[in-house]
C-alpha positions, 0 to 999 in steps of 0.5 A: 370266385372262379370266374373272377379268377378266370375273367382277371386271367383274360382281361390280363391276357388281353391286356399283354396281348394290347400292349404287346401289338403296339410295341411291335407296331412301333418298332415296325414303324421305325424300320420302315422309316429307317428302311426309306432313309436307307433307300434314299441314301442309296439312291443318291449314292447310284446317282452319284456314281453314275453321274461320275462315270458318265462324265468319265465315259465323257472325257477318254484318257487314252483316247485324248491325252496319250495318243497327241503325247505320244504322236511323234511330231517332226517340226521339232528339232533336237540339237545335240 
């Protein structure tokens, strides 16, 4: 009898111990894949971004607009 007892008390054991190592591999499963998709949605979103600033870097505000704006240009008249 006791060793009945004994062996449903492993088998139990054994039985919780199977089941639980499937659930975490699982949930370690869906991490993963959620860890790749944020991995993704973060490269995507550095290329983005670095896309901008090169094009930014590309065209120099100051540079360009401002200085032909603010250049003192003599062939205009102003009538008074």
């Amino acid at each position: 009898m006791n060793w009945c007892i004994l062996f449903f008390t492993i088998f139990i054991g054994f039985g919780l111990m199977i089941l639980f190592n499937k659930k975490k591999n699982l949930q370690l499963t869906c991490h993963r894949e959620n860890v790749k998709k944020f991995q993704k949605r973060m490269r995507v979103a550095k290329h983005q971004i670095a896309k901008r600033e090169l094009r930014l870097s590309a065209y120099h505000f100051l540079s360009y607009n401002l200085e032909e704006a603010l250049m003192a240009q003599e062939n205009i008249h102003l009538n008074k």
